[in-house]
SERO-4910 file (N, C-alpha, C, O; in steps of 0.05 Angstrom, whole numbers):
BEGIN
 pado doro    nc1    nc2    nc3   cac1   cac2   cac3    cc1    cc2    cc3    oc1    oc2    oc3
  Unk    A   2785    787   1985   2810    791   1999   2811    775   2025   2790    775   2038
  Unk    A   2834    761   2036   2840    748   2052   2841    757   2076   2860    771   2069
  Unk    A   2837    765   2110   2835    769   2127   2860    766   2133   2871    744   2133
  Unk    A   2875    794   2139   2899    801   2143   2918    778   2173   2940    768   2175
  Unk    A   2888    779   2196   2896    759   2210   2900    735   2209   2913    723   2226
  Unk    A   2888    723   2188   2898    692   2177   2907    691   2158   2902    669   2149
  Unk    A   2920    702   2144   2936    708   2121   2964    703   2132   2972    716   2152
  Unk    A   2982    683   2120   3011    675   2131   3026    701   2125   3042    713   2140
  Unk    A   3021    707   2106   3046    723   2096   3046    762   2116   3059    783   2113
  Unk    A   3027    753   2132   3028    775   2150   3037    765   2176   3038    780   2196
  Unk    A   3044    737   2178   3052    727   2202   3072    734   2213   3083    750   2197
  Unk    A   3090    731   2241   3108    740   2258   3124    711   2273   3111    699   2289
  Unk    A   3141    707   2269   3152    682   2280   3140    673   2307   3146    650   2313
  Unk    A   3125    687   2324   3110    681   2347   3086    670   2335   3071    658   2351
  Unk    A   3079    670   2310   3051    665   2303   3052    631   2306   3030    621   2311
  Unk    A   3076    612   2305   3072    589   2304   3087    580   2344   3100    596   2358
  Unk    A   3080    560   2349   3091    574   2378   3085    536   2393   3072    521   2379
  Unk    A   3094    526   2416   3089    501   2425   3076    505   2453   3085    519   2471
  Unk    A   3057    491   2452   3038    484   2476   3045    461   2489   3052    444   2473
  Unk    A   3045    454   2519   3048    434   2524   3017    422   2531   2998    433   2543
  Unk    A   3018    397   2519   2988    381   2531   2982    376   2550   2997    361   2563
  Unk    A   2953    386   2564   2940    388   2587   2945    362   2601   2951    358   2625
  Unk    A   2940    341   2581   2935    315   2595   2964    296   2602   2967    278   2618
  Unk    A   2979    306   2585   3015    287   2583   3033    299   2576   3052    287   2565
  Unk    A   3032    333   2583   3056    352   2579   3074    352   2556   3095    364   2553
  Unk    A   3064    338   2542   3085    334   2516   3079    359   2499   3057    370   2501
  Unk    A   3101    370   2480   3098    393   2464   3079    394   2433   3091    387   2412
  Unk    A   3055    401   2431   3038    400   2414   3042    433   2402   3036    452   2416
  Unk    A   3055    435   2370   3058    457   2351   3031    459   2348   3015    441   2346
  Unk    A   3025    486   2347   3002    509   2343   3009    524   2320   3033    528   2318
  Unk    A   2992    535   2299   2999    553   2285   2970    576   2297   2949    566   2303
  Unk    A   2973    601   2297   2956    623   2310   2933    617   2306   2917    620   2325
  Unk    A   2920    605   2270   2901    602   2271   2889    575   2272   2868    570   2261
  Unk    A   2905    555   2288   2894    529   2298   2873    531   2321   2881    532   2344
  Unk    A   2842    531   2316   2829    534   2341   2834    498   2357   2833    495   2381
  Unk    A   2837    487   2347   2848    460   2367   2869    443   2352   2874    446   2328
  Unk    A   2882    421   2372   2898    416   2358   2897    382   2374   2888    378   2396
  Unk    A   2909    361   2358   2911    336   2378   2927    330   2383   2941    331   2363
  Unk    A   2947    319   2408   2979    308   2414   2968    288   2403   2944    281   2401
  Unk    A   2997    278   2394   3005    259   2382   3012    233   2396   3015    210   2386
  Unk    A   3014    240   2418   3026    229   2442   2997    215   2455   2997    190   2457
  Unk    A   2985    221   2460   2962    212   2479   2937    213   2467   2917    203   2478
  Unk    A   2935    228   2443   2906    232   2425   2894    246   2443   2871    236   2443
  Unk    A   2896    270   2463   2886    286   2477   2867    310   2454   2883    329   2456
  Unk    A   2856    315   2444   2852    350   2430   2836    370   2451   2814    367   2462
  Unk    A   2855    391   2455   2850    411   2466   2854    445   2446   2867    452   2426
  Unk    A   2843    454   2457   2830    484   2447   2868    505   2447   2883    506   2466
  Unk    A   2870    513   2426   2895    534   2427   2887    551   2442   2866    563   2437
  Unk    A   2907    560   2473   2903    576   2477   2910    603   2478   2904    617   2497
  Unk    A   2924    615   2455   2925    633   2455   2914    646   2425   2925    666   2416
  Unk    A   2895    636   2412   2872    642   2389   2857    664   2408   2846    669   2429
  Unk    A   2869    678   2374   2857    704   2378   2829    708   2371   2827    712   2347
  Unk    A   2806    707   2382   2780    701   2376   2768    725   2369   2750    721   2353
  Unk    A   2774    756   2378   2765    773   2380   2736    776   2349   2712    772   2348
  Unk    A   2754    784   2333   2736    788   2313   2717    772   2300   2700    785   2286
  Unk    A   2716    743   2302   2700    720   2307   2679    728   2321   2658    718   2316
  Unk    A   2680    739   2333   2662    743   2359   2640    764   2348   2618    761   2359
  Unk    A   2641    776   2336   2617    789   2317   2614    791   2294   2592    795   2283
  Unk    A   2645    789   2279   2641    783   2240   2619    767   2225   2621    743   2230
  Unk    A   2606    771   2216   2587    757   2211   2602    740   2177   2587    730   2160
  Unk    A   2624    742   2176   2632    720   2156   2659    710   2168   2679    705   2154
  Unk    A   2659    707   2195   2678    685   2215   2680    662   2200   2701    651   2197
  Unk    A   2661    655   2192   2657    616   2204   2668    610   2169   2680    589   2165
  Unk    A   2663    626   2147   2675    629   2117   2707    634   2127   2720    616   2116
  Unk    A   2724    649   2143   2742    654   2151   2765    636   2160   2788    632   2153
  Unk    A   2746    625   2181   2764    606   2193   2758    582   2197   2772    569   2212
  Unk    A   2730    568   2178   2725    544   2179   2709    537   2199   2703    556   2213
  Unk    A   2700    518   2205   2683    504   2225   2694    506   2256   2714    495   2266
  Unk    A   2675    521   2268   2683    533   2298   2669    508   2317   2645    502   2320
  Unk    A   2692    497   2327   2689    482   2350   2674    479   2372   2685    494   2389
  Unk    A   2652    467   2384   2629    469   2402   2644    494   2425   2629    513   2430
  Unk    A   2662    494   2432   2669    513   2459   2681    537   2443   2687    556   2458
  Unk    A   2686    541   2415   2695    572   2412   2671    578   2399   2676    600   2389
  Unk    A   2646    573   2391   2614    574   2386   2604    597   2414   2596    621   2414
  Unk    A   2609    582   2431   2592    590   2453   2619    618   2461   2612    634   2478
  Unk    A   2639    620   2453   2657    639   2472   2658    660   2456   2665    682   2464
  Unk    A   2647    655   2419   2637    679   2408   2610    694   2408   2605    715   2398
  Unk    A   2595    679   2420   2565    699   2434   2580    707   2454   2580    732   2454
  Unk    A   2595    695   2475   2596    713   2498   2612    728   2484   2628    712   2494
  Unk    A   2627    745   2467   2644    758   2466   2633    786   2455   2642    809   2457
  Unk    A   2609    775   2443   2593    787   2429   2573    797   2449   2568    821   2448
  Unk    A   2562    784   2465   2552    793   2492   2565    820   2506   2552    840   2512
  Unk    A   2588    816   2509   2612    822   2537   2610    852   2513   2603    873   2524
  Unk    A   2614    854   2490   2614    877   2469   2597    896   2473   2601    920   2477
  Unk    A   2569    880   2473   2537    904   2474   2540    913   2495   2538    937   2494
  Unk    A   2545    903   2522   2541    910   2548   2559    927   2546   2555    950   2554
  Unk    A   2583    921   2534   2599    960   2540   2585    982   2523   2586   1006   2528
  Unk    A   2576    974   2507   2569   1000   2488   2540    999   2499   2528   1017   2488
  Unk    A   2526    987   2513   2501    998   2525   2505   1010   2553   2487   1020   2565
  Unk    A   2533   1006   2565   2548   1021   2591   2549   1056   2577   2536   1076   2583
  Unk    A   2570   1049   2556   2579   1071   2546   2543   1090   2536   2542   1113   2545
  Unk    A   2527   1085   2525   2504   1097   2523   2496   1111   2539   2496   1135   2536
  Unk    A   2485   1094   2564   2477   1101   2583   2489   1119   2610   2478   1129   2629
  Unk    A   2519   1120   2602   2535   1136   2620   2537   1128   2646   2542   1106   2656
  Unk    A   2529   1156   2658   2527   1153   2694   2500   1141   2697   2499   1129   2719
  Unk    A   2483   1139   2687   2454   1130   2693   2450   1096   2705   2436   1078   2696
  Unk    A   2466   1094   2726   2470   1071   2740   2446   1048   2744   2448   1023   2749
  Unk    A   2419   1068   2739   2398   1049   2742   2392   1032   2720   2387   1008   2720
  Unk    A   2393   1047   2705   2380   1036   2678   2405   1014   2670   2398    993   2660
  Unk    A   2429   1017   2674   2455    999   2673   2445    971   2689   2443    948   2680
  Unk    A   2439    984   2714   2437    955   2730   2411    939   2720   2413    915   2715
  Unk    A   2385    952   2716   2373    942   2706   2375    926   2671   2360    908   2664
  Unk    A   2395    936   2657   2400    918   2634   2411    892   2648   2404    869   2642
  Unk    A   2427    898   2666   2452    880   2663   2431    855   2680   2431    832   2672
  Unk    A   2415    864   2703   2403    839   2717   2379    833   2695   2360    824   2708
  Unk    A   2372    834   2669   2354    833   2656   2375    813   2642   2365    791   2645
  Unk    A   2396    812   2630   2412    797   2617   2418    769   2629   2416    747   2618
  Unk    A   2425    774   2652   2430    759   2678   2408    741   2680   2417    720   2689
  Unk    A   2384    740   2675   2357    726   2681   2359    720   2652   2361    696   2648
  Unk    A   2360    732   2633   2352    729   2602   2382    703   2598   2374    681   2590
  Unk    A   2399    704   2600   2412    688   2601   2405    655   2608   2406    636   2592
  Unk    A   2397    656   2639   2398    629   2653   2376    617   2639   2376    592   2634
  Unk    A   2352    635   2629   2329    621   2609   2326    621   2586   2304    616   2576
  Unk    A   2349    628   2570   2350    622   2544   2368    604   2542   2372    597   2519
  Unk    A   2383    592   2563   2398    560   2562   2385    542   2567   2393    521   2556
  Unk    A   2359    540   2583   2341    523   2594   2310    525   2566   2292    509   2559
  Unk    A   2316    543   2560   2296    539   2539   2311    542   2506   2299    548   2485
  Unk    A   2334    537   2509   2347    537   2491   2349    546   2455   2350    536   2432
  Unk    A   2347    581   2474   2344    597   2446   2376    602   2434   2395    587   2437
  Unk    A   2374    627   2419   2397    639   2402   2404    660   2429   2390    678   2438
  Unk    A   2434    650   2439   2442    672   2470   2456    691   2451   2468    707   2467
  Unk    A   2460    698   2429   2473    714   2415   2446    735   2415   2446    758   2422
  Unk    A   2428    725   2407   2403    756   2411   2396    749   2426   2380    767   2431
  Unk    A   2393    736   2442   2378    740   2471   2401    760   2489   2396    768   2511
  Unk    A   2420    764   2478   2428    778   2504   2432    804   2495   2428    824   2508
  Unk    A   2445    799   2462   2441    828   2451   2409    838   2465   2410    856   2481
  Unk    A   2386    829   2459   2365    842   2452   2360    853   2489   2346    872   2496
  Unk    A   2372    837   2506   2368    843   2541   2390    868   2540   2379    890   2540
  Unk    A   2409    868   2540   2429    896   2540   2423    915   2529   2435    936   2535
  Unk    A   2395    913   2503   2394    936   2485   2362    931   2488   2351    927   2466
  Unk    A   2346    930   2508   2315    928   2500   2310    954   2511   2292    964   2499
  Unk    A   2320    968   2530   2309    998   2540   2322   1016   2532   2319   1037   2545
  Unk    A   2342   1019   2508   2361   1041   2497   2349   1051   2476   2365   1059   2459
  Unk    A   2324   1055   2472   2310   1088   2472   2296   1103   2488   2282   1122   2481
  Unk    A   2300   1089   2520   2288   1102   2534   2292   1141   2529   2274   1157   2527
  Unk    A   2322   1146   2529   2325   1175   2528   2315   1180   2507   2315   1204   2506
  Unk    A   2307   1172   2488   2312   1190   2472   2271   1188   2463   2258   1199   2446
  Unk    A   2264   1173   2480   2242   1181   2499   2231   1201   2514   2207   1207   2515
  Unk    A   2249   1209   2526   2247   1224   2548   2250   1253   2533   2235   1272   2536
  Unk    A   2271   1253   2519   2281   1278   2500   2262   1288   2488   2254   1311   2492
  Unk    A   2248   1262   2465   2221   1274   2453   2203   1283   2461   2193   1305   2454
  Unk    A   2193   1262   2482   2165   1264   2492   2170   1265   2523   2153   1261   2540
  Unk    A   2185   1269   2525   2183   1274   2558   2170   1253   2573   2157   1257   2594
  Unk    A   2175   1229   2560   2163   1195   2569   2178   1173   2571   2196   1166   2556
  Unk    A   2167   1159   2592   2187   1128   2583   2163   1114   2574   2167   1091   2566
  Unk    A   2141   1123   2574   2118   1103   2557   2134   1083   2540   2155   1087   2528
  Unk    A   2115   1054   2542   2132   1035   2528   2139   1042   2500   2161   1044   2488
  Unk    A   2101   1048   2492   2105   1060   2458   2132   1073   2460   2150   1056   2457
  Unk    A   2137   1089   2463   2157   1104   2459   2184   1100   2460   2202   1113   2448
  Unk    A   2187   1083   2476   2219   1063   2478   2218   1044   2454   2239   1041   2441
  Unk    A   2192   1028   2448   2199   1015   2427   2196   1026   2404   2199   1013   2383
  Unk    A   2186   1062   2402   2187   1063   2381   2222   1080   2366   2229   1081   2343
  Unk    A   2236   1090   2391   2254   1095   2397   2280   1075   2396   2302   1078   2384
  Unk    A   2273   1057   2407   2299   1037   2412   2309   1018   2385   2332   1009   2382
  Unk    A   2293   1016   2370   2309    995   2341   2329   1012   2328   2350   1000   2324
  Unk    A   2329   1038   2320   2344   1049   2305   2377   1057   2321   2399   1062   2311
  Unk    A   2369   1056   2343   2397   1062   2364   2416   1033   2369   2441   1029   2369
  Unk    A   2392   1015   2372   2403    993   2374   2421    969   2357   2440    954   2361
  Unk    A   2400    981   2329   2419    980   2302   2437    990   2303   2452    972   2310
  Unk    A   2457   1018   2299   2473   1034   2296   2498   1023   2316   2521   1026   2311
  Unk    A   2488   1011   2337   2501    991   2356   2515    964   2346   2538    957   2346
  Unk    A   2492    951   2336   2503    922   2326   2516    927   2304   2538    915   2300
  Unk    A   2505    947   2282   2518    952   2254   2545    960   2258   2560    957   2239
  Unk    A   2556    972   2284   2584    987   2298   2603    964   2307   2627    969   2308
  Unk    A   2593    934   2314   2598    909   2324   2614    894   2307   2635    882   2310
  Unk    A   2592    900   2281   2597    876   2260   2577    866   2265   2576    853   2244
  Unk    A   2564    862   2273   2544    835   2281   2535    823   2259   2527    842   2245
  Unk    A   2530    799   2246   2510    789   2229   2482    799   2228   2468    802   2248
  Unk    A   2476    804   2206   2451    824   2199   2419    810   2206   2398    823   2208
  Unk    A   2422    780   2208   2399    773   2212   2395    773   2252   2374    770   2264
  Unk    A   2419    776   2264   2417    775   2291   2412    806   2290   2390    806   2301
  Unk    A   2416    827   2286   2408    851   2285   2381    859   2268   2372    882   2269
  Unk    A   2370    841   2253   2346    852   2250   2327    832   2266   2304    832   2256
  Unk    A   2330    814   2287   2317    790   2304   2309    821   2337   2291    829   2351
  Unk    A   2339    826   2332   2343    840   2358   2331    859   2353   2317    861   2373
  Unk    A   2325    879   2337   2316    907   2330   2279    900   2330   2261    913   2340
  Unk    A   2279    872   2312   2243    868   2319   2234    867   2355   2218    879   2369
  Unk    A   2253    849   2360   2242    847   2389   2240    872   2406   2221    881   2419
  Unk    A   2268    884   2402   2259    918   2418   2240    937   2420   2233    953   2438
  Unk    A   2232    930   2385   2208    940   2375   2182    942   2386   2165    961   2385
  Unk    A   2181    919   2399   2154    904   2415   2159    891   2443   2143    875   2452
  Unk    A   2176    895   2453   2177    881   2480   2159    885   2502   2157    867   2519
  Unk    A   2149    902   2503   2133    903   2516   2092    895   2519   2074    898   2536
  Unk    A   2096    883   2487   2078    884   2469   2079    853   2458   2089    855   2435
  Unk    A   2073    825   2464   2080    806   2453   2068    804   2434   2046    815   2436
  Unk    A   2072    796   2415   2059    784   2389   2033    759   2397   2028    752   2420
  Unk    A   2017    749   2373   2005    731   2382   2021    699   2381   2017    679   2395
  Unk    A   2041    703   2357   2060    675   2352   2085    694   2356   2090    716   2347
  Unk    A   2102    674   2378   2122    693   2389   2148    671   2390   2146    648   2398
  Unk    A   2178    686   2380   2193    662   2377   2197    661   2409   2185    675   2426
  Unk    A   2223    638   2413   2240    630   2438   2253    660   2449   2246    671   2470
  Unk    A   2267    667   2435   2284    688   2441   2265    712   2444   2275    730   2458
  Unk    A   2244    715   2438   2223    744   2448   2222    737   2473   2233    752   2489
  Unk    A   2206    710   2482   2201    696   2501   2210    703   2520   2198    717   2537
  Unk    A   2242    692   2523   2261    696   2540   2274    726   2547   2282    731   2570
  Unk    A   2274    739   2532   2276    765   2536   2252    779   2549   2263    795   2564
  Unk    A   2232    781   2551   2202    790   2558   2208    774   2594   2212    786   2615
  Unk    A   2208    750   2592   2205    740   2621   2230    752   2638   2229    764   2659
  Unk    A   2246    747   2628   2276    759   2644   2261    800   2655   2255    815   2674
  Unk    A   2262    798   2634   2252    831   2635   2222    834   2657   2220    848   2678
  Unk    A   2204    818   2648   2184    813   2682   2199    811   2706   2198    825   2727
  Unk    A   2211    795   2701   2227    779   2733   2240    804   2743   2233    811   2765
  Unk    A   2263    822   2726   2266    834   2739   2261    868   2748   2275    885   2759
  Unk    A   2228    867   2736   2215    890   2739   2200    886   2770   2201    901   2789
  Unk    A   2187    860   2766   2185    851   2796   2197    859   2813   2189    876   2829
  Unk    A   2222    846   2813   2241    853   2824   2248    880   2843   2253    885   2866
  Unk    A   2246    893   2819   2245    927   2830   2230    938   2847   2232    950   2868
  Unk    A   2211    928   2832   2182    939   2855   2184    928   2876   2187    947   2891
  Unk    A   2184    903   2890   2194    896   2919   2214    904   2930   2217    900   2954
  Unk    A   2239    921   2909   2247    935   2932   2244    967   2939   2253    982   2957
  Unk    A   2224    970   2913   2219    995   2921   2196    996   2933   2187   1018   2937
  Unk    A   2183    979   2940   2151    980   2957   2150    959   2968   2135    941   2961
  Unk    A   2177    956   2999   2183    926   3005   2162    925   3030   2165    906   3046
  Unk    A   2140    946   3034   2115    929   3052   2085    927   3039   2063    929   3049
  Unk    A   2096    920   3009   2076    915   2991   2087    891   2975   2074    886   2954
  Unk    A   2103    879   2979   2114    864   2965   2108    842   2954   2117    834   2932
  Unk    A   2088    828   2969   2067    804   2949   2061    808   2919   2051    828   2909
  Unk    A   2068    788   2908   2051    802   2877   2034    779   2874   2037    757   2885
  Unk    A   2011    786   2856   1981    766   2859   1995    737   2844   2015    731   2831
  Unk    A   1976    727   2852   1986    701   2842   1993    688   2816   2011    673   2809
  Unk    A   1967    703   2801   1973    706   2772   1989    698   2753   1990    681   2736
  Unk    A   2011    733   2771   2029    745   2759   2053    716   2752   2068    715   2732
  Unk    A   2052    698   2772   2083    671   2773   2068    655   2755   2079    638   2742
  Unk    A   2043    659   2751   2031    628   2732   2028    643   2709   2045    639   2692
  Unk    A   2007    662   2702   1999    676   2674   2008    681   2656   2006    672   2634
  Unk    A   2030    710   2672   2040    729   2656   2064    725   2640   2072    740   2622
  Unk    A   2077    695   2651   2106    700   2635   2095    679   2610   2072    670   2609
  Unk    A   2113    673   2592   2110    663   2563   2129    631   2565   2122    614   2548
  Unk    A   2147    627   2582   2162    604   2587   2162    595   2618   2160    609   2638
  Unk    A   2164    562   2614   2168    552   2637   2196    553   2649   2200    541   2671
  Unk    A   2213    565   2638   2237    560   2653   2232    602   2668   2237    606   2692
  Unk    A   2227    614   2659   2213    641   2662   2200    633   2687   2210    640   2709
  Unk    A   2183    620   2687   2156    621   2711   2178    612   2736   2184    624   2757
  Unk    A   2187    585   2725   2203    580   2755   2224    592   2768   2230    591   2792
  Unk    A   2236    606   2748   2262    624   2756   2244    648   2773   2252    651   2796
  Unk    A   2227    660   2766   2211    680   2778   2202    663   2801   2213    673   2820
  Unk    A   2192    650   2807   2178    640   2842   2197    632   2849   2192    631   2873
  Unk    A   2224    623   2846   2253    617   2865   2267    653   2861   2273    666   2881
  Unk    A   2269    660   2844   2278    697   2858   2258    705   2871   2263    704   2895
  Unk    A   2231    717   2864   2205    733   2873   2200    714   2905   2199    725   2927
  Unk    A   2199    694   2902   2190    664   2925   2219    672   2940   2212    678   2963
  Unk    A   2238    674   2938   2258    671   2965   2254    700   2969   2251    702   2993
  Unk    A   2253    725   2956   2249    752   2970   2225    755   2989   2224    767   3011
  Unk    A   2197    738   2971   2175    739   2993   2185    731   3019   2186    744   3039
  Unk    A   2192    712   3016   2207    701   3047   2222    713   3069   2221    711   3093
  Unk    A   2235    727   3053   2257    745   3058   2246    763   3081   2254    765   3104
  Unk    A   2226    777   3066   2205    799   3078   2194    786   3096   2196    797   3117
  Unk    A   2180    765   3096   2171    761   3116   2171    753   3142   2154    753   3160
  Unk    A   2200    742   3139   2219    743   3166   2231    771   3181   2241    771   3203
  Unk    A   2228    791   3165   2238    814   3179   2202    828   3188   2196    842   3207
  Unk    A   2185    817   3166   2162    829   3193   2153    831   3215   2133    846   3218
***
């Protein structure tokens, strides 16, 4: 069966509609599901903007749907798919503001190093928004946030999440392994564990200097050893490295 939204015969006389071209204002016809189109006038091609991307954005038979997705609506269906988990790991977590902020600056870091090390940002960010969502049910059981216990907690919640999305099944069982073990690296470990694990250091660090800000050095080690990527290590001594600083001007 045909996808009711690209299916003509469900269309609405707004569905076909004229754009004027960015580059030479001339009127370039759109039909809804044109993700770009070229004037004729100047050989400009620019992106339709009013494509409705939504469901693209986690269907995992989009690209059977609507054909070959254009370098810039690629990247605007992970974020959309991104911008998705983060509400339903809002909505999880409720009022519990900490654990919120801590996903979201864990995503935030997991982000800038999975472009520089250039993983899959569709599970890297799922797996950053959803790596501590068994903490409760942690706490419920065992009256713990022990790691064991978040990862043994967190795949099946996190699934029930992506499976609620749509998400494609191999990005939900990528994301469900990593939650599994994040705290726990493997001995052969992909890009996307990687980047998720260092983001998640950086901004555990993080915490602790400001919760123990006249202890705030961390050994040296910790910027060279402990993380798994070089874009990880340096992002950590320019955040961790400008707070040391930080501190040490107010001593």
């Amino acid at each position: 069966m045909k996808c009711p939204g690209q299916d003509s015969q469900y269309w609405k006389p707004e569905s076909v509609f004229d754009v004027k071209c960015p580059e030479c204002g001339n009127e370039v016809e759109f039909f809804k599901d044109d993700p770009t189109r070229k004037c004729h006038k100047c050989g400009h091609r620019f992106l339709n903007p009013n494509l409705d991307f939504g469901c693209a954005s986690y269907c995992q038979y989009a690209e059977q749907c609507i054909g070959n997705l254009p370098p810039e609506l690629l990247k605007e269906k992970d974020d959309l798919l991104k911008d998705r988990v983060a509400i339903e790991m809002k909505r999880y977590f409720k009022q519990d503001f900490k654990r919120i902020g801590h996903a979201t600056r864990v995503a935030r870091y997991a982000e800038q190093i999975g472009r520089e090390e250039r993983g899959n940002l569709a599970v890297i960010l799922s797996a950053a928004y959803l790596h501590d969502i068994g903490i409760k049910e942690a706490e419920r059981k065992y009256n713990s946030t022990a790691a064991r216990y978040q990862e043994q907690e967190g795949p099946p919640i996190a699934r029930e999440i992506l499976l609620k999305l749509g998400a494609a099944l191999e990005i939900i069982d990528e994301v469900c392994h990593i939650i599994g073990h994040h705290h726990h690296p493997e001995k052969e470990e992909t890009v996307n564990f990687r980047c998720l694990f260092d983001a998640d250091l950086i901004a555990n660090l993080e915490e602790t200097q400001k919760e123990k800000s006249n202890e705030h050095k961390q050994p040296k080690h910790t910027l060279t050893a402990s993380f798994l990527t070089e874009s990880g290590r340096k992002l950590a001594k320019s955040t961790l490295g400008d707070k040391e600083k930080a501190h040490e001007g107010h001593a």
